[in-house]
FIFIPA-968344 format. One line per 4 residues: number of its first residue (from 1); their letters; for each residue z, y, x of N, C-alpha, C. Coordinates in pm, 1 decimal, padded with zeros to 6 digits, always signed. Example, Ala and Ser with C-alpha at 12.3 -4.5 7.8 and 13.67 -1.06 7.14 Angstrom:
<sites>
1) AS) +00780.0:-00569.0:+01319.0:+00780.0:-00450.0:+01230.0:+00780.0:-00330.0:+01320.0; +00708.0:-00225.0:+01285.0:+00714.0:-00106.0:+01367.0:+00787.0:+00003.0:+01290.0 $
</sites>
This chain:
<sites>
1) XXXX) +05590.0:-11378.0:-00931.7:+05605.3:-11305.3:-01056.2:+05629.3:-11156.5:-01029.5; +05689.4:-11134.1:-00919.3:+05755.9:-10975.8:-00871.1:+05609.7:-10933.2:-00879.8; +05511.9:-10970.2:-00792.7:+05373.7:-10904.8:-00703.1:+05307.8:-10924.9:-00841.3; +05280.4:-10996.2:-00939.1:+05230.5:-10946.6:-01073.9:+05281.6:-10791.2:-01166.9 $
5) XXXX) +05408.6:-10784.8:-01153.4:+05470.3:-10721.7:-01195.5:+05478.4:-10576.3:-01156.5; +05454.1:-10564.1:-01035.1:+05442.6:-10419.1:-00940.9:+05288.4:-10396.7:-00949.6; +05191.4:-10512.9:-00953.0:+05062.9:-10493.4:-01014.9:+05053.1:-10398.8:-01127.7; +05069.7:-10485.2:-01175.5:+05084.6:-10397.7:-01360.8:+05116.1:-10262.8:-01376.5 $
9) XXXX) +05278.5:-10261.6:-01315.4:+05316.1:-10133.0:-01330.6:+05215.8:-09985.5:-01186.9; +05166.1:-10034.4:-01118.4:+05108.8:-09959.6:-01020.8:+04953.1:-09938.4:-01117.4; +04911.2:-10037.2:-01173.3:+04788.5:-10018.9:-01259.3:+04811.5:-09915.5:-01382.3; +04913.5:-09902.1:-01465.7:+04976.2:-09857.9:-01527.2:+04973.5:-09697.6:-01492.2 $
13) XXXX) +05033.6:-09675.8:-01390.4:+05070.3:-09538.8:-01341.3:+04890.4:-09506.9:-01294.7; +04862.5:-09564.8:-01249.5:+04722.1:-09462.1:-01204.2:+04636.4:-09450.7:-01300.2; +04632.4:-09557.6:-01449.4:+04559.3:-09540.5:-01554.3:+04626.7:-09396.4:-01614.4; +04749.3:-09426.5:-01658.2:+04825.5:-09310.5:-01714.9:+04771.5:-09175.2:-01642.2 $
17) XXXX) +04794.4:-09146.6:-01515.7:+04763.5:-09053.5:-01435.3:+04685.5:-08996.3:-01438.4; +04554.2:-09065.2:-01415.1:+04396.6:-09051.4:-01447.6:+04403.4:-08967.2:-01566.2; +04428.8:-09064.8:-01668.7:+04389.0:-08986.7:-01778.2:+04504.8:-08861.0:-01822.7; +04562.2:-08854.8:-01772.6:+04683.9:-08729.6:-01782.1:+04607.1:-08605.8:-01764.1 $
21) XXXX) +04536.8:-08620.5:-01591.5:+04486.2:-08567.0:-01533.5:+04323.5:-08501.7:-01570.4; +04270.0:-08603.8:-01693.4:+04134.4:-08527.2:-01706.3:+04196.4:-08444.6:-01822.7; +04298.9:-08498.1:-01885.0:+04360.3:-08400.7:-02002.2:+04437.5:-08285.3:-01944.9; +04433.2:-08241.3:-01823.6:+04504.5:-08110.6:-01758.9:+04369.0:-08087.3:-01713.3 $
25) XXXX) +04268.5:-08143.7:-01667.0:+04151.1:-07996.5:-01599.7:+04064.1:-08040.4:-01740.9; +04080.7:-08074.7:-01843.2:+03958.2:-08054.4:-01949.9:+03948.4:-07893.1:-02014.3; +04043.1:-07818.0:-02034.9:+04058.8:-07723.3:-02056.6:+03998.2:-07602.5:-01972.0; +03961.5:-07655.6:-01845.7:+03939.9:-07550.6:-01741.9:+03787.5:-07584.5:-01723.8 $
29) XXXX) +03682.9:-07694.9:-01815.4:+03580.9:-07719.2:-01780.9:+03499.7:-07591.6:-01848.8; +03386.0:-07551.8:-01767.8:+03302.3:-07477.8:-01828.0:+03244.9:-07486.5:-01924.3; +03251.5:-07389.0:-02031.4:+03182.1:-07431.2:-02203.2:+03031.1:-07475.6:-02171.7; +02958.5:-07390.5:-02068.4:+02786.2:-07510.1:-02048.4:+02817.9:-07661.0:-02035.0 $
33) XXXX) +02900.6:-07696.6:-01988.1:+02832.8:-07851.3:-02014.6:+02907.0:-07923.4:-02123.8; +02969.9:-07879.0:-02190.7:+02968.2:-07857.3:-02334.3:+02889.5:-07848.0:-02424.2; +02775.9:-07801.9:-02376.3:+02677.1:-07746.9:-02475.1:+02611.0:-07826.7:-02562.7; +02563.3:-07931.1:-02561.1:+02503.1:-08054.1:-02611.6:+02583.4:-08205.0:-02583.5 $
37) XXXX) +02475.4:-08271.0:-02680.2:+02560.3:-08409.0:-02697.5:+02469.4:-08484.3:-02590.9; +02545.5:-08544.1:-02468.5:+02459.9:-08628.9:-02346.7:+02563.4:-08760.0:-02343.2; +02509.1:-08894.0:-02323.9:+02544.6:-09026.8:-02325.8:+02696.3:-08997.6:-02260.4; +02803.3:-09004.2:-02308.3:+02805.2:-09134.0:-02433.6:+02874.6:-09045.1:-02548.4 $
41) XXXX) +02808.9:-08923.5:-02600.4:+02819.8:-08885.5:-02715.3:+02719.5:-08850.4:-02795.1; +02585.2:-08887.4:-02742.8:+02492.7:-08894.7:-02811.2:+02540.9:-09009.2:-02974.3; +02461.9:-08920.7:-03066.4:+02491.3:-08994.4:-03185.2:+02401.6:-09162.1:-03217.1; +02423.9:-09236.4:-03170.1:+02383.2:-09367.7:-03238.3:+02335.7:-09357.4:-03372.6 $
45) XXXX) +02212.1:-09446.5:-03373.0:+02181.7:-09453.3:-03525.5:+02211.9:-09494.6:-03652.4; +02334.6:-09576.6:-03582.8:+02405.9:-09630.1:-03754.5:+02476.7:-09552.1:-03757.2; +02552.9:-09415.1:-03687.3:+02632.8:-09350.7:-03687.4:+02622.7:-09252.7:-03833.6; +02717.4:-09252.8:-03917.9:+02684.7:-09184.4:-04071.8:+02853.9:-09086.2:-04065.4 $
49) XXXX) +02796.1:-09000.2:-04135.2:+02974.3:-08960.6:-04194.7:+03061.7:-09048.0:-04248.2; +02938.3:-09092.3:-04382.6:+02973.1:-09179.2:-04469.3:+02999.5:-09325.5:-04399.4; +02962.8:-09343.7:-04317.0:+03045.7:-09464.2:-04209.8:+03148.7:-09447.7:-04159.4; +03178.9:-09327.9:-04116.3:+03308.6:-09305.8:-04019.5:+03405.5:-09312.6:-04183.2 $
53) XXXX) +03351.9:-09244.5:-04279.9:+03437.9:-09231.8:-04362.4:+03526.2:-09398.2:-04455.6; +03393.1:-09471.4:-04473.6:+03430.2:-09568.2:-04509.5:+03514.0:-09625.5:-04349.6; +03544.9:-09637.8:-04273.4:+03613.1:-09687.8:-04170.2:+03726.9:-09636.8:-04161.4; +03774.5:-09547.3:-04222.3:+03869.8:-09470.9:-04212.7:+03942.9:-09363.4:-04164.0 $
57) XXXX) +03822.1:-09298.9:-04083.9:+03846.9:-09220.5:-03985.7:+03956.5:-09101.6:-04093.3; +03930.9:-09048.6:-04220.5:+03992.5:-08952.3:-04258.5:+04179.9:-09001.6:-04230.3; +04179.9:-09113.2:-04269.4:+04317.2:-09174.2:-04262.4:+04375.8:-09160.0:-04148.9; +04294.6:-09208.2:-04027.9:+04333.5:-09193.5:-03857.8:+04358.8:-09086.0:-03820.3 $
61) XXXX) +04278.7:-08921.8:-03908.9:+04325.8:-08830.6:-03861.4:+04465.7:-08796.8:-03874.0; +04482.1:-08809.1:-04035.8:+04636.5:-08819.1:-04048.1:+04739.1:-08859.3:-03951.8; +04757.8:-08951.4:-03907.6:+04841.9:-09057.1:-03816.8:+04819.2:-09037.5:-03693.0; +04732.8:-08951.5:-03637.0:+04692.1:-08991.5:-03470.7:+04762.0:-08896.8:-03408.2 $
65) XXXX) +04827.7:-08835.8:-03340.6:+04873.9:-08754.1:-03235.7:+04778.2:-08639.8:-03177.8; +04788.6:-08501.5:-03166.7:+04696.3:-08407.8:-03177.7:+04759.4:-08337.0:-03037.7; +04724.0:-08345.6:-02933.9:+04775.8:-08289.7:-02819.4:+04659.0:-08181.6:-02743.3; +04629.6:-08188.9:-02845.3:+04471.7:-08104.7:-02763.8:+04516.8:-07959.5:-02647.6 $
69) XXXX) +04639.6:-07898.3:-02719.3:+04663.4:-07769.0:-02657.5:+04813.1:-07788.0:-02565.6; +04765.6:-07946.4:-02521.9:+04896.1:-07932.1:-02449.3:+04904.3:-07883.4:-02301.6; +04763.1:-07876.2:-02205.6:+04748.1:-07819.5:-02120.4:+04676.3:-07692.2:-02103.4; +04647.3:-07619.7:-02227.9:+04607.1:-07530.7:-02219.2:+04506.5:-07533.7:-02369.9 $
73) XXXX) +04415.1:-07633.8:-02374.1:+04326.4:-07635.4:-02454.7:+04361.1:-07615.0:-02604.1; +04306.7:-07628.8:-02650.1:+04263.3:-07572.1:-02840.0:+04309.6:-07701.9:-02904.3; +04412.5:-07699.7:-02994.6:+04437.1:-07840.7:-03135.7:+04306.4:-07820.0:-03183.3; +04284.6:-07952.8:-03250.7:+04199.0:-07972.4:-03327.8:+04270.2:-08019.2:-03464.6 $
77) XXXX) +04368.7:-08042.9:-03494.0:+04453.5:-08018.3:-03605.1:+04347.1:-07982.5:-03722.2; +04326.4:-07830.4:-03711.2:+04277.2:-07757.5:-03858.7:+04199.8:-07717.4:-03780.7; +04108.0:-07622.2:-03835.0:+03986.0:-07539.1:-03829.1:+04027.9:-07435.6:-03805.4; +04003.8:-07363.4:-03681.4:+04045.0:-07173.6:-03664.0:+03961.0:-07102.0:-03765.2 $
81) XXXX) +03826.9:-07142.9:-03840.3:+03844.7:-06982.3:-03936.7:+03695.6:-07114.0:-03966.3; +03587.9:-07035.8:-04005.0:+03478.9:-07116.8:-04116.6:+03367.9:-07026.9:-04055.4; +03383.4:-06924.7:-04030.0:+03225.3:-06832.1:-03908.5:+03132.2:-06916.2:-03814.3; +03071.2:-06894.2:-03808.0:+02987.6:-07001.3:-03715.1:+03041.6:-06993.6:-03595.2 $
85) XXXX) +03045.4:-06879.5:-03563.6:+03115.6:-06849.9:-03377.9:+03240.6:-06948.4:-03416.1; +03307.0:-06970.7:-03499.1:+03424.8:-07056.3:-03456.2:+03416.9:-07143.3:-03446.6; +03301.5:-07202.7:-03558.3:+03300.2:-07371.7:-03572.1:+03216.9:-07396.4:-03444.7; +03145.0:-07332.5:-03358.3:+03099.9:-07378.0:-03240.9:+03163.7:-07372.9:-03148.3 $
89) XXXX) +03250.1:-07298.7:-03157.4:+03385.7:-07327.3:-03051.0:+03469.8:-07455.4:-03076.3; +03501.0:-07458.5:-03202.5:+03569.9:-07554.1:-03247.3:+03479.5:-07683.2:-03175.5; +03349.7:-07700.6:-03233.7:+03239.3:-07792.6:-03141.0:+03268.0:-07807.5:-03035.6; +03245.8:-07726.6:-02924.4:+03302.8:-07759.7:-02798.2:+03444.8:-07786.8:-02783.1 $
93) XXXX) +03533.1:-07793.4:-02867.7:+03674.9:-07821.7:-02815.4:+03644.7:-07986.2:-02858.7; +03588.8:-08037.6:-02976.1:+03600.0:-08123.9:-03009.4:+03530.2:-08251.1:-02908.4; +03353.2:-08204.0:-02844.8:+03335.3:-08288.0:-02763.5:+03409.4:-08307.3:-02623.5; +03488.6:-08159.4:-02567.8:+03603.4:-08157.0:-02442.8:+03698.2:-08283.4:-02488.4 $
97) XXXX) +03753.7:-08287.8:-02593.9:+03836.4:-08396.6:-02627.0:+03748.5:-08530.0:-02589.3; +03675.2:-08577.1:-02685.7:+03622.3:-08652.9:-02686.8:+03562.5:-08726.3:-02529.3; +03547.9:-08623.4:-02459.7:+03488.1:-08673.8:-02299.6:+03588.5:-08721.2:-02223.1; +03696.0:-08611.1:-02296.1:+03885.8:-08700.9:-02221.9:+03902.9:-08789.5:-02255.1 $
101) XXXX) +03864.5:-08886.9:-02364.5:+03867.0:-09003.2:-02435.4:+03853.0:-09130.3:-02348.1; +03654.0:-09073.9:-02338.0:+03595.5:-09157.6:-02253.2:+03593.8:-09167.0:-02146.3; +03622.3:-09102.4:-02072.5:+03672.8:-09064.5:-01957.7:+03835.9:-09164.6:-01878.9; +03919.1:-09174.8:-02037.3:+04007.8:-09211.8:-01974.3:+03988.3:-09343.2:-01970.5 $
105) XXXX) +03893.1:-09392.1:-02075.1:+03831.4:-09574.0:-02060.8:+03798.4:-09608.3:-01935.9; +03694.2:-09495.0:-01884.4:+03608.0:-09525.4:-01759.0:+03704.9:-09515.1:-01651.9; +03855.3:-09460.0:-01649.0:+03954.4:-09448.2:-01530.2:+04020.8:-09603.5:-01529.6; +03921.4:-09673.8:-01612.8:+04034.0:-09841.1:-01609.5:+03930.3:-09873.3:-01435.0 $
109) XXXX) +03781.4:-09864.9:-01472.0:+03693.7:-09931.6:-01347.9:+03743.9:-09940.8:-01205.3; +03854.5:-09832.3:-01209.6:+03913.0:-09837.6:-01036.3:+03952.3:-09949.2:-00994.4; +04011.3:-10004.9:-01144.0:+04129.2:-10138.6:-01095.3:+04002.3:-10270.1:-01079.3; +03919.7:-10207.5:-01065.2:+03842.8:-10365.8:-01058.8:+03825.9:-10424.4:-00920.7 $
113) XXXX) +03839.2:-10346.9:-00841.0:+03859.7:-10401.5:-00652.0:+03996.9:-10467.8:-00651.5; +04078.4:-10418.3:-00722.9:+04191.4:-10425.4:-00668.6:+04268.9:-10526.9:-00749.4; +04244.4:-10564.8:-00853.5:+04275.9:-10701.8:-00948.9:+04235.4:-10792.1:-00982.6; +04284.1:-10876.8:-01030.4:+04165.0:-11017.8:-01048.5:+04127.9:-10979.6:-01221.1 $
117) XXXX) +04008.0:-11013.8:-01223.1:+03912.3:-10975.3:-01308.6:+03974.7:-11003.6:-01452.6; +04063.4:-11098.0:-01448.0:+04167.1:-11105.2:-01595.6:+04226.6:-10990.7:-01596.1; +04312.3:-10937.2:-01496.6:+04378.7:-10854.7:-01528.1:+04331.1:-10697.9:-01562.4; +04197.1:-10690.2:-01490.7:+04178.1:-10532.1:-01459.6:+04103.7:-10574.5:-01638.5 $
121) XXXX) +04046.2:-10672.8:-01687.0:+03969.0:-10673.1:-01794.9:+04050.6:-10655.2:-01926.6; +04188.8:-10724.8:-01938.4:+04282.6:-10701.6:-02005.9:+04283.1:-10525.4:-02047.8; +04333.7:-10492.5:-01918.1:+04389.3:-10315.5:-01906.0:+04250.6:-10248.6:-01953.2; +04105.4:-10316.5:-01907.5:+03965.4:-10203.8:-01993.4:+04002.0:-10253.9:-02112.1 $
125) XXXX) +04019.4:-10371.3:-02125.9:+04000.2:-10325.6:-02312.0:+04098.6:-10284.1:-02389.9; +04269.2:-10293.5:-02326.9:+04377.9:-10249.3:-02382.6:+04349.1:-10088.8:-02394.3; +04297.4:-10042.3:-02286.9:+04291.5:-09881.9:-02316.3:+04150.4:-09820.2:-02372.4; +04071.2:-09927.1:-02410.8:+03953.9:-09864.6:-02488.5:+04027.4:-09878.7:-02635.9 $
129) XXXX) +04078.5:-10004.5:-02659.4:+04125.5:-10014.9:-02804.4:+04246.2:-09921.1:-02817.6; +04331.4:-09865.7:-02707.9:+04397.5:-09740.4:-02755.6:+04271.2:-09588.3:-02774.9; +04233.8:-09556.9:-02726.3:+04151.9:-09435.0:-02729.0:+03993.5:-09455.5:-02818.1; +03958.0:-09557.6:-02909.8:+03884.8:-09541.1:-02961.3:+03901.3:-09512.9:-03104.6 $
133) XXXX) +04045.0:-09523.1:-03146.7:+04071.1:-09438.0:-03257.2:+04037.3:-09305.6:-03269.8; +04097.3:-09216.8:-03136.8:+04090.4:-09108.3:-03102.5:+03937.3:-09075.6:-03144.5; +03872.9:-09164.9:-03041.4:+03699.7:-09151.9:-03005.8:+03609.4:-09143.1:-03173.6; +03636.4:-09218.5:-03232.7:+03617.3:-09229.1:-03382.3:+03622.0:-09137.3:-03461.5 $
137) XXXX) +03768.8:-09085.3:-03454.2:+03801.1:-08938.7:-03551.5:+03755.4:-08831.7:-03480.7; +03689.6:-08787.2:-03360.5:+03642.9:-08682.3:-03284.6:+03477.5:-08715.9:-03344.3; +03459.8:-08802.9:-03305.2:+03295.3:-08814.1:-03344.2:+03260.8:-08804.3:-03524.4; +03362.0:-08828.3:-03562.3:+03306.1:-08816.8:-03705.2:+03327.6:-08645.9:-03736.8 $
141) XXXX) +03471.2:-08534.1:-03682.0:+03469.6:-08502.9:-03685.3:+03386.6:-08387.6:-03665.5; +03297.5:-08440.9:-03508.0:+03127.4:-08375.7:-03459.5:+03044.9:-08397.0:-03534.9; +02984.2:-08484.7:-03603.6:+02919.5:-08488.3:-03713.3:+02950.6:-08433.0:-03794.5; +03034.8:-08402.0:-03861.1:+03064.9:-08308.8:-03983.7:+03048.6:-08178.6:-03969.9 $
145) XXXX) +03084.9:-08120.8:-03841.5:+03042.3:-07996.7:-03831.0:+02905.1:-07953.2:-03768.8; +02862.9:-08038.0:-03665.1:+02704.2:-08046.4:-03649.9:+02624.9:-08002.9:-03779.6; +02671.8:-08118.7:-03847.2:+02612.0:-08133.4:-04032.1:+02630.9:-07942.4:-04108.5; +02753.2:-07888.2:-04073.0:+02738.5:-07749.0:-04132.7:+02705.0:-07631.4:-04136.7 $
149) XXXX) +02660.5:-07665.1:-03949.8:+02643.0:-07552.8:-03838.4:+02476.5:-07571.5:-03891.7; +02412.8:-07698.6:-03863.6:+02295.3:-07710.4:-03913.2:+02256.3:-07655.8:-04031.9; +02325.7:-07674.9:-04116.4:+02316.8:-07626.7:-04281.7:+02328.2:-07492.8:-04262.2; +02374.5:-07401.0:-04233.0:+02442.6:-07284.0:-04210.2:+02346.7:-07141.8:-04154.3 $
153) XXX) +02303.7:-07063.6:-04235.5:+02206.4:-06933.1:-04196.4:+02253.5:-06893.7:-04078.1; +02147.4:-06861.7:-03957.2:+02237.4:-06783.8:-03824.6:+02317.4:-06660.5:-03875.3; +02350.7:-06593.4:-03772.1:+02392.2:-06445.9:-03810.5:+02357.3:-06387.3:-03689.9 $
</sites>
């Protein structure tokens, strides 16, 4: 029971870590690869506003925890101003989040050498079903502004 237990908690700390860790250098990534939406934020085709909306994403924003500028980077809270230069900044802060998301799902795969396949499978889906709230209200949030930037005369 001990050697389960030091499992867990050692799985624990390097998941936590991991993803601590892409949330301290996400801030320092270069705005080019930022630039566009590449797998796995490409938009899916059932993907709608009006889907995220009926799902609840407006509600999740309310309630979810907004740490965006805790290592440096930009909240996504509110909107810095309505100019295009912002909302495309704002764009790139929003998919930087969003890649920390997925990113921190994909930091479960380490544990798969190292656990038996119940356990490391448990911990992928315990931490996808924590961070796909997140993943949800970021992507609907990219769509919405995609949707205005598109709409929107250059300058």
């Amino acid at each position: 029971m001990v050697r389960w237990g030091v499992l867990v908690l050692v799985d624990v700390l390097v998941v936590v870590g991991l993803s601590v860790g892409f949330g301290a250098w996400a801030p320092r990534w270069p705005d080019a690869w930022l630039g566009r939406d590449v797998f796995p934020l490409t938009r899916m085709p059932w993907e709608t506003v009006h889907r995220y909306r009926r799902w609840g994403a407006a509600r999740l924003t309310r309630r979810l925890p907004e740490r965006g500028e805790l290592f440096g980077g930009q909240s996504k809270s509110q909107l810095p101003g309505t100019a295009n230069d912002q909302l495309e900044r704002y764009l790139l802060e929003v998919r930087r989040a969003e890649w920390v998301h997925w990113l921190s799902i994909a930091s479960t795969l380490v544990l798969l050498p190292f656990n038996p396949l119940w356990l490391a499978s448990t911990f992928i889906g315990a931490v996808a079903l924590g961070n796909l709230p997140f993943i949800m209200v970021l992507r609907n949030n990219r769509f919405r502004l995609q949707r205005i930037l598109d709409r929107s005369p250059t300058t």
